[in-house]
N, C-alpha and C positions, 0 to 999 in steps of 0.2 A: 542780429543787429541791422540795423536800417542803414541803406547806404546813404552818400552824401549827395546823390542828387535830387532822392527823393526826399532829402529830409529839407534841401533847398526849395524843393514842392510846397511840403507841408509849413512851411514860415512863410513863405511868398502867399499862400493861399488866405494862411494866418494873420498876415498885416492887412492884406486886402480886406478881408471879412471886418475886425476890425474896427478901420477904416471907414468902412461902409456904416456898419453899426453908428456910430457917433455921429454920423452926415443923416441918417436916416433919423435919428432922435430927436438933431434941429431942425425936421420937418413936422415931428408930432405936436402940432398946433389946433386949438378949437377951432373947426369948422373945413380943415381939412379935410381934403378927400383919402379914402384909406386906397385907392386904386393909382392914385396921383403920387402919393406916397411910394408905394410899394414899385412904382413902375421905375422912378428913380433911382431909391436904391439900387434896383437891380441893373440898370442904366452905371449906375454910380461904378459898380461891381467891375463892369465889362469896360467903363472907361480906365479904369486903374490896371488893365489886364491881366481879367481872371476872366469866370464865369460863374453862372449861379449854381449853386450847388443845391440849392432849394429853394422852393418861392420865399419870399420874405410873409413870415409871418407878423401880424398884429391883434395878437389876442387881447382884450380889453376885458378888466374885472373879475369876474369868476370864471372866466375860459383861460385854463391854463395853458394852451399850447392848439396846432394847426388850425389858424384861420387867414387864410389868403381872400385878397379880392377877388372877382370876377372882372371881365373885360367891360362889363358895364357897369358895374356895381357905386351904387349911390352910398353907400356909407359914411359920416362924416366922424372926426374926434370931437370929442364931447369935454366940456371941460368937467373937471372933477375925475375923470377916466384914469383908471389905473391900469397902463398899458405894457405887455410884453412885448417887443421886440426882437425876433430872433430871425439870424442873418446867417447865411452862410454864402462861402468862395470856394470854387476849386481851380487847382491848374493841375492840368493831363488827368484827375480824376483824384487829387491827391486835395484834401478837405481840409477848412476851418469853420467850425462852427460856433458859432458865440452870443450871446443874445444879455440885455439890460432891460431894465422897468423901470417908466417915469411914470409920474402923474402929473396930467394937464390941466397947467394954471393955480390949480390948488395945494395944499399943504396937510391935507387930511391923513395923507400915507405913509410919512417917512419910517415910520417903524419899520412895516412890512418891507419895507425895502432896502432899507438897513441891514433885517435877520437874512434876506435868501444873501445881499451881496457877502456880507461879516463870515457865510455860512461858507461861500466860498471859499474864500481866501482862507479861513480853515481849514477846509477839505486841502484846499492846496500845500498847503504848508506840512501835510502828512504823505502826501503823495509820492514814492517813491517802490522800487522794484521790488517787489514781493510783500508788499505792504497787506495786511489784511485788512482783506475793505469793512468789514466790520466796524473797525475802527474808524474811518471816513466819512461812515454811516453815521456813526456817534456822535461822533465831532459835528456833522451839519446836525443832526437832530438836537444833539445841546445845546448850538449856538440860537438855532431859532427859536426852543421853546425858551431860551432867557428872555426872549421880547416877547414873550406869552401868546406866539403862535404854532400853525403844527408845521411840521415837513410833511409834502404830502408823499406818501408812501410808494404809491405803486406809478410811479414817472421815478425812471433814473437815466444817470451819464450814459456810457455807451464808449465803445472804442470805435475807432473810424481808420475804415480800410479802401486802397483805390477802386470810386464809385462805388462805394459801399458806406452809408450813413452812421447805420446801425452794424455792428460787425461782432458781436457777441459774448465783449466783457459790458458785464453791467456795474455799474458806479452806484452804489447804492442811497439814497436819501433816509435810512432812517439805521441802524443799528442790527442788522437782518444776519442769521448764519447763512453765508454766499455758498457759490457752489465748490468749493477750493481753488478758484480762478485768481491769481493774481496777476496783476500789471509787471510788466517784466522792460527792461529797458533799451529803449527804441520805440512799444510802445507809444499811440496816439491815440488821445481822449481824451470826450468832453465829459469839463461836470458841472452837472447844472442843478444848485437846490434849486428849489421849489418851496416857498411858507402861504401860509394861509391862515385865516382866522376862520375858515371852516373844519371840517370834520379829517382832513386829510387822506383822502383821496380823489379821483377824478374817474369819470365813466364816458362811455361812448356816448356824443351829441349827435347834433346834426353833420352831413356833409361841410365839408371845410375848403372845397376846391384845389386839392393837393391830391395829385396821383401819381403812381408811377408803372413802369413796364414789369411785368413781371416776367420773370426767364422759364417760358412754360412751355412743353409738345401744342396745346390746345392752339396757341396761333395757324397751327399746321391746319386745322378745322374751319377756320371761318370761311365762309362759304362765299360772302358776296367779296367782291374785288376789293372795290373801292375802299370795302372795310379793312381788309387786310392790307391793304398799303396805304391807310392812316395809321394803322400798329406801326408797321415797320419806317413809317418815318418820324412817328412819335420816340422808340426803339432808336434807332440811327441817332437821333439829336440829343434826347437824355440817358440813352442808355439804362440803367436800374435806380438814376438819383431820382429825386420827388421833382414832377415840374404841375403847374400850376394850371387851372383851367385858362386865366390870360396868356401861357405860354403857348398851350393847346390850337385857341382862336391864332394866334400869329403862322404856327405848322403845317396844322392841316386844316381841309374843306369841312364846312362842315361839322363844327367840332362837338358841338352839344350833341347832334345826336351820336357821331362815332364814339364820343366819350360815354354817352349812356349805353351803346350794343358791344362796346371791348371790353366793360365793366362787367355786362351779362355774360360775356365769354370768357372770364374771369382768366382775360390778359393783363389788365389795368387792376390795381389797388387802390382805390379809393378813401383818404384818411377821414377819420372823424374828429369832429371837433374835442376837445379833451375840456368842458365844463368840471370843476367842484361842485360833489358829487350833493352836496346843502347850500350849492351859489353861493360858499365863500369866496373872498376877495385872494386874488392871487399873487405872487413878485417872484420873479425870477432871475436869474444872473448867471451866464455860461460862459467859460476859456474853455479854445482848446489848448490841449497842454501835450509838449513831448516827454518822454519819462525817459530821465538820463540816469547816468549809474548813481548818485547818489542823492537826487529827487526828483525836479519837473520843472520845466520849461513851459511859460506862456506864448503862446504863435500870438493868441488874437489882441496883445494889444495893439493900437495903433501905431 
């Protein structure tokens, strides 16, 4: 069982995130900057006292997931953009992760966006200690394919553990035999479908500007100074969450390149972008949720 102050973490984190999410959506306007955006949010994040648990990502259209800006980056929102936003808070290292999909300006998209959110609150409504996620799986895959799109398959939920993102239950998006892992209560996870009107999956893009430290002997290795105490102060500030190449430039000297030689010393993990895998169009919608004895609790809404 989770004690009661960490579970006041994980709802404090939860509102924040949130929070954040819904202040960051009335920013996604045509001609917006995606760097201008993101820097707020996460602004937003720390004025509400938490901190970022991950860059703010803004995936647009057939990128399902990890795309951050850079410190310079020109990007603008486009109208017609069918955009993911996914937002996370933490406090003492204890997570909310939550993320919504609009479309800008236009009215092209409501289905898709309809199936991942409807597929949610499905999922949720089944959510509960020993529940077979099988069934979870079903339940989001049958809700989205009613609006005649797919889940895409290989992106799922995740449980979340302090400063740990991803922490090794998988929430399944499609109807799949799991590993006999059930969610047990106290339990914390997110679940995020995923619909798409392409083929239902996603494969590795380009670089997305999201990295994180990884806890490895090889830092004991790097040879030049400098480089090694840009790890260790990258290390010290985010410890194993994902922070962002904008967070990078504000840390350390130098960051382009110590981010390109920590990454060959495979101290740094470097995310890729998650495009559909035929450039279909993508919608997403994620709560975290606590699992109590006899279902689940939403942290992230506002």
């Amino acid at each position: 069982m989770i004690n009661e102050e960490i579970l006041a973490y994980y709802k404090e984190a939860g509102r924040i995130a949130g929070e954040a999410r819904e202040y960051g959506l009335s920013l996604l306007k045509a001609g917006a900057l995606y760097k201008d955006i993101a820097d707020k949010i996460e602004e937003k994040i720390i004025s509400l006292g938490g901190k970022v648990a991950f860059p703010v990502n803004i995936s647009a259209n057939h990128i399902a997931a990890h795309y951050t800006p850079t410190h310079d980056d020109t990007t603008t929102v486009q109208r017609g953009d069918l955009i993911k936003l996914d937002v996370g808070a933490h406090i003492n290292g204890y997570i909310g992760d939550t993320a919504s999909t609009i479309e800008i300006e236009t009215d092209n998209h409501t289905d898709i966006i309809k199936a991942s959110a409807e597929a949610l609150q499905a999922a949720i409504e089944l959510m509960k200690p020993d529940v077979d996620l099988h069934l979870i799986g079903k339940a989001i895959e049958d809700t989205i394919t009613s609006y005649d799109f797919t889940p895409i398959e290989n992106l799922t939920g995740h449980s979340l553990k302090q400063y740990t993102l991803h922490a090794g239950l998988s929430i399944p998006n499609t109807p799949r035999a799991a590993d006999n892992s059930r969610p047990q209560e106290g339990d914390i996870v997110a679940i995020e479908p995923f619909a798409t009107d392409g083929s239902g999956r996603v494969t590795s893009g380009a670089g997305s500007n999201i990295y994180c430290c990884q806890e490895s002997l090889r830092a004991r290795f790097i040879r030049d100074n400098r480089t090694k105490q840009a790890f260790h102060a990258l290390y010290r500030t985010y410890k194993t969450l994902p922070f962002s190449e904008r967070a990078a430039h504000r840390t350390i000297a130098n960051s382009s390149i110590n981010l390109k030689r920590l990454s060959m010393y495979g101290v740094l993990h470097h995310y890729p972008q998650l495009p559909e895998i035929n450039n279909g169009l993508v919608s997403q919608k994620e709560h975290t949720v606590i699992i109590t004895h006899d279902g689940c609790t939403i942290t992230t809404n506002p």
